[in-house]
N, C-alpha and C positions, 0 to 999 in steps of 0.2 A: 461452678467455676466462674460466676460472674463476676463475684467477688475479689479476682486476679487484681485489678488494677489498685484499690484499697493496699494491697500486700507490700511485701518485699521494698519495707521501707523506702516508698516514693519513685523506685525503679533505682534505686543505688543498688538493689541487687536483684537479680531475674531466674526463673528458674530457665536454665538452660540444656537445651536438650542435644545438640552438639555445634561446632565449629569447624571451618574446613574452607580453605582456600582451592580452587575449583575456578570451572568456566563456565559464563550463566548459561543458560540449555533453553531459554524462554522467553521468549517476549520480545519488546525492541533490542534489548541490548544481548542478544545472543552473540555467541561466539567470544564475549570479552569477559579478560578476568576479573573474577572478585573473588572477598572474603566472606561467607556465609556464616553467618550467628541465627541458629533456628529456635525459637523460643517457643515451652513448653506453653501448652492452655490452650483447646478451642471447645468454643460448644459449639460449632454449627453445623458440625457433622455430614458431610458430607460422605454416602456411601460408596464411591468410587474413590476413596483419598488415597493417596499412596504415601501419606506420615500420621497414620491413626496413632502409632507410637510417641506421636508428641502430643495427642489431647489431653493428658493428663497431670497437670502441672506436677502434681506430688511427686509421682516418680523418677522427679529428673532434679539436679543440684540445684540448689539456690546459689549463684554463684556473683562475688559482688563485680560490678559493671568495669573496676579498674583491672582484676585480673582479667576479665573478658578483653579486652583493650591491647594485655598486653603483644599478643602473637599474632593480632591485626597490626602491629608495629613493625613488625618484622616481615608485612608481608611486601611484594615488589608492587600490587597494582595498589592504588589509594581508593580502592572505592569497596563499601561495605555495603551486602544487602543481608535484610534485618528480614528473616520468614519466618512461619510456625509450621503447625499450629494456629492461628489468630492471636500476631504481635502485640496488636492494638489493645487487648485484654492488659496491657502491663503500662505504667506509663513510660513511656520513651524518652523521655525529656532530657533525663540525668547523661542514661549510653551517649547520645547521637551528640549532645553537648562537646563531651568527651572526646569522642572521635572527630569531630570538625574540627577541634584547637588544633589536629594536628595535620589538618587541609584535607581531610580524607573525606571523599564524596561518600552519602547515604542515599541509600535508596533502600524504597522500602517497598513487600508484596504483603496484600493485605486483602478482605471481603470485604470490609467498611462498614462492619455489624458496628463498630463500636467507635467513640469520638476518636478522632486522633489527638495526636502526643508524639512530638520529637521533633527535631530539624530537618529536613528531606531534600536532597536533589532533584528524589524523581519518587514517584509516587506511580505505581503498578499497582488496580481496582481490579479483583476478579470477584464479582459478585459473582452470592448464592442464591438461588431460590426460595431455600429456607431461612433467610436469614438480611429483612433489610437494611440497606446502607444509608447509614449517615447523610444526610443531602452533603456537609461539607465536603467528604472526599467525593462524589461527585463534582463537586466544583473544584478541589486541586488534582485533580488526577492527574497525570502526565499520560498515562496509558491505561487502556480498557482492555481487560484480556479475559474474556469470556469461554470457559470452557464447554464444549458441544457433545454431548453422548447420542442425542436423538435430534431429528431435522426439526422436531417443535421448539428446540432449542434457539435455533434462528432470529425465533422471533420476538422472542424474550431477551434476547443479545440486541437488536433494532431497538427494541424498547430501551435498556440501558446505555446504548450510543445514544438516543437523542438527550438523554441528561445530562452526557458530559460536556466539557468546554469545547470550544470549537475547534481546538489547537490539539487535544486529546487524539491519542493512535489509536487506531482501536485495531485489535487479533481477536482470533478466530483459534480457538486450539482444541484438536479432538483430542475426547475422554480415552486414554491410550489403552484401556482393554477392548475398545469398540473403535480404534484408529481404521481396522483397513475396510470397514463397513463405512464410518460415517464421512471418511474423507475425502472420498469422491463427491458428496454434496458440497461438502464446504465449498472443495474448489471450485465448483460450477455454480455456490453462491457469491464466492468473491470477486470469481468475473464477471459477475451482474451486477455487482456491486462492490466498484474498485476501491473504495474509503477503508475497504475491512482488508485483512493482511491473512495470513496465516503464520501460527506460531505453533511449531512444533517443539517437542521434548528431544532436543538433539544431544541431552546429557544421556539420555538414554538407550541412545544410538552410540555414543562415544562410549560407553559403560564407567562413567565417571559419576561424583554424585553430584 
C-alpha cells in the first residue's frame, strides 16, 4: 500500500471509503460540526483500530475529488475533516485546494508516517508506535492526540509532546476497549500534569459516527 500516493492521478481522485456530515467526538474541536471524508489505505496497523475496514484501498471507490466536493457544499458547517485510514498515503493537494475556493476550513487527522500534502487549518498528530513521524508534522501540528491503552503509554506520549511546537495541544485519549481500566490513570496523570487534556470519543457516547 505504499504505493497510494503515486496513484489516483495526483489525488484528483481518492479512493474513498465513506462521507458523512456528523459532530467531531475528538480532540480539541469536539462537540462542533463537520463534514467527514475518510479515506481508504493504511499500513500502520494499529491492533485496537476501530476502521480496519478502511485499510484497504482496493476495496473502496476511486472517486474523483470534484464529486467528493459536491455534498460538502451543501453541508451548513464550512469545515471539512479529511481521516482514514492514513490520508497522508494519497496526495491532498488537489481535494483541500478545492474545498478552500469555497472558504471551507480543512482539517486534517493523521499518524504522520508519511510527508504531508494539502492545505490545512488545523493539523490533528496521533502518532504510532509502529510507525515513525515525519519530523515535519511534528513541526505544523496544531494538536497532539496521543492514544493510551496501557500506563507505559504515558511515557511515550511525554516523549512525543516534547517534539511538538510549543503552541501544540496536546490529549490524552484512552484506547476505548480498555477506557474504564486505563482512565483513572490518565486523569491522575493529567492532574500532574496540566499541559495534557483529556479527549474522549464522545461520538461514541452520542451513538453518532
Amino acid at each position: 500500500m505504499g504505493a497510494t500516493r503515486e496513484t489516483f492521478e495526483g489525488g484528483k481522485k481518492l479512493p474513498l471509503v465513506e462521507q458523512f456530515y456528523t459532530i467531531q467526538g475528538e480532540g480539541y474541536h469536539t462537540g462542533k460540526a463537520a463534514y467527514f471524508i475518510r479515506i481508504g489505505g493504511c499500513d500502520v496497523g494499529c491492533s485496537w483500530c476501530d476502521t480496519k475496514f478502511s485499510w484497504d484501498p482496493s476495496l473502496h471507490p476511486v472517486v474523483p475529488a470534484e464529486e467528493i466536493l459536491q455534498p460538502i457544499l451543501e453541508c451548513p458547517a464550512a469545515a471539512v475533516v479529511v481521516t482514514g485510514g492514513e490520508p497522508l498515503m494519497v496526495n491532498l493537494d488537489y481535494l483541500t485546494r478545492l474545498v478552500k475556493q469555497h472558504g471551507i476550513e480543512t482539517f486534517l487527522e493523521t499518524s504522520g508516517a508519511y510527508p504531508l500534502s494539502g492545505e490545512w487549518d488545523w493539523i490533528c498528530l496521533s502518532p504510532k508506535k509502529n510507525a515513525p513521524v515525519v519530523e515535519e508534522l511534528y513541526e505544523r501540528a496544531h494538536e497532539l492526540k496521543v492514544i493510551i491503552a496501557e500506563e507505559e503509554d504515558l511515557e511515550w506520549a511525554v516523549e512525543n509532546g516534547d517534539r511538538v511546537g510549543v503552541n501544540c495541544k496536546l490529549f490524552l485519549q484512552p484506547e476505548w476497549s480498555k477506557r474504564e481500566t486505563i482512565l483513572p490513570v490518565i486523569i491522575e496523570f493529567v492532574k500532574q500534569n496540566p499541559r495534557w487534556m483529556i479527549s474522549l470519543q464522545s461520538h461514541k457516547y452520542m451513538h453518532i459516527p
